[in-house]
N, C-alpha and C positions, 0 to 999 in steps of 0.2 A: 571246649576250645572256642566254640562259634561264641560263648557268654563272655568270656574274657575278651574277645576281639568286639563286642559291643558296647562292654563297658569301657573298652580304651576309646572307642571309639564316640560314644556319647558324650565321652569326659574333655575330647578335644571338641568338640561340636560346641558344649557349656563353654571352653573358655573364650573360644572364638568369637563367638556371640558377647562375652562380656568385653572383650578385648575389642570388637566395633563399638558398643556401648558407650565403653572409656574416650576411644576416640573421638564420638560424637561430642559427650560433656568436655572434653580439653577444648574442640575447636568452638565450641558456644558459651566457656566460661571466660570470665576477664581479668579473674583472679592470680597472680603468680603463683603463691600460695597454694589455693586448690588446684591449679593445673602440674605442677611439681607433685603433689602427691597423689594424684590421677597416673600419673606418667611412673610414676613407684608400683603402684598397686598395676598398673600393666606390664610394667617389669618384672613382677614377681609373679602373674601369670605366662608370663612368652619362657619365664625359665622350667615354669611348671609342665608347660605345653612339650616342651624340648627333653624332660623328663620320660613325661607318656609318651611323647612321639618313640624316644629309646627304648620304654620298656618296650612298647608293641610293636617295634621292628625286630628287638632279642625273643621275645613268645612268638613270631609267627619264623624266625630260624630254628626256634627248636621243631624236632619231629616229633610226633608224638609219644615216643615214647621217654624220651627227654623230659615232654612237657610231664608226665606221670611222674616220673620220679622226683621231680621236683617239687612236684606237688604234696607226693607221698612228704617229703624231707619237710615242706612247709607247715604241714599239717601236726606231723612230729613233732616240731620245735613249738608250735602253739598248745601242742598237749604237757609240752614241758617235759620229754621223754629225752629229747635231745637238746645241745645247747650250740650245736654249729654244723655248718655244712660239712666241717670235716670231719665230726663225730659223726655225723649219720654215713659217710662214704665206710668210715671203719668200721661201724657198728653194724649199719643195715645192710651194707652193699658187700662185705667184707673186699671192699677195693682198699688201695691206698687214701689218704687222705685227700687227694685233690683229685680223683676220678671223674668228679661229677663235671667239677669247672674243665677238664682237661676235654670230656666227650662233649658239649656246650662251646666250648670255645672252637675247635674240632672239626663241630658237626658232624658226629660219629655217631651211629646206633651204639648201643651199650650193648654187652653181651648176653645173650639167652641167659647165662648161668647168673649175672649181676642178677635179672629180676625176676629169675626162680628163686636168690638166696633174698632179697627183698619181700617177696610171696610170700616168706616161709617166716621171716620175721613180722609182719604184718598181723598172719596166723595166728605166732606167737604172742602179741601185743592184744589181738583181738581176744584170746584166751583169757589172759590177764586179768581185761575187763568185763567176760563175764558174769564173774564174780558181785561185780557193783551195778545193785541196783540200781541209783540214776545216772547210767552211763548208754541209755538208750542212744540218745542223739551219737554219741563218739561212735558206739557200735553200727550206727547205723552209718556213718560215713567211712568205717573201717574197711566195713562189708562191700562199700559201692569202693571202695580203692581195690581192695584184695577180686572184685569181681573183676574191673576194668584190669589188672594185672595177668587174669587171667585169658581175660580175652585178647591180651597184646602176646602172651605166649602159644596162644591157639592158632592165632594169624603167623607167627611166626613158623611153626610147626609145619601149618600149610603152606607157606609161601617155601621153605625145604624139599616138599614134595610134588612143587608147582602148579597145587591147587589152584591159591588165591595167588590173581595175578595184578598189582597196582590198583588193589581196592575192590576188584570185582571176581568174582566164584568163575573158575571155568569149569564150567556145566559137563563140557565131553570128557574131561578125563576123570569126572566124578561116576 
């Protein structure tokens, strides 16, 4: 989570920096010409910026385990396993079609059982590619999805029994 908030956040740092840049070459050139297309090309960076800026405001609403599943669903559709968010809600989640956007818009935890049946399809997918020998790297990101899966249900578990409380172990009831 902390890598995605750096790259959004180095990506606004690059444009900003080009977008003073820009500025500087408009007010030092004499040209109308080039300064009309200075002023384009920083236009199409302040739209970019206002982009990032939305996505990294939508990833730091999700909660973590939001951010997982999506993640999961992202990674799926670049395996070419799935073809849409609402296939993966039916397939992986066996929620309705628009569960995902519904807990995302929301701001809902998803249910223990959503990503125990996600767990258990992941397994199943990881199974699959067993089988193929150059499928190292997939299995190898399968495994870190299905581990983080499972540590989001392990915290859940505890946080039930009021182990874990807001991120940290209470020690006296252990």
């Amino acid at each position: 989570m902390d890598l995605v908030r750096n790259d959004f956040k180095e990506r606004i740092k690059a444009l900003m920096a080009k977008n003073k840049q820009l500025d500087s070459q408009i007010e030092s050139d004499d040209s109308a010409v080039k300064k009309a297309a200075l002023k384009d090309e920083k236009e199409k960076n302040n739209d970019e910026l206002r982009q990032i800026r939305s996505q990294r405001y939508q990833q730091e609403q999700m909660n973590e385990e939001v951010a997982f599943i999506k993640h999961c669903c992202q990674y799926l559709q670049k395996l070419g396993l799935i073809k849409s968010q609402h296939q993966f809600c039916e397939q992986f989640l066996h929620k309705s079609q628009h569960y995902l956007a519904m807990v995302i818009c929301e701001n809902r935890k998803p249910t223990a059982n959503t990503i125990y049946n996600l767990l258990q399809n992941l397994n199943h997918v990881y199974d699959c590619f067993m089988s193929y020998d150059n499928k190292q790297a997939i299995n190898r990101q399968l495994l870190q999805m299905i581990d983080r899966g499972n540590a989001i249900i392990t915290k859940r578990i505890l946080e039930c029994y009021g182990v874990y409380n807001s991120g940290k172990k209470n020690v006296a009831e252990m």
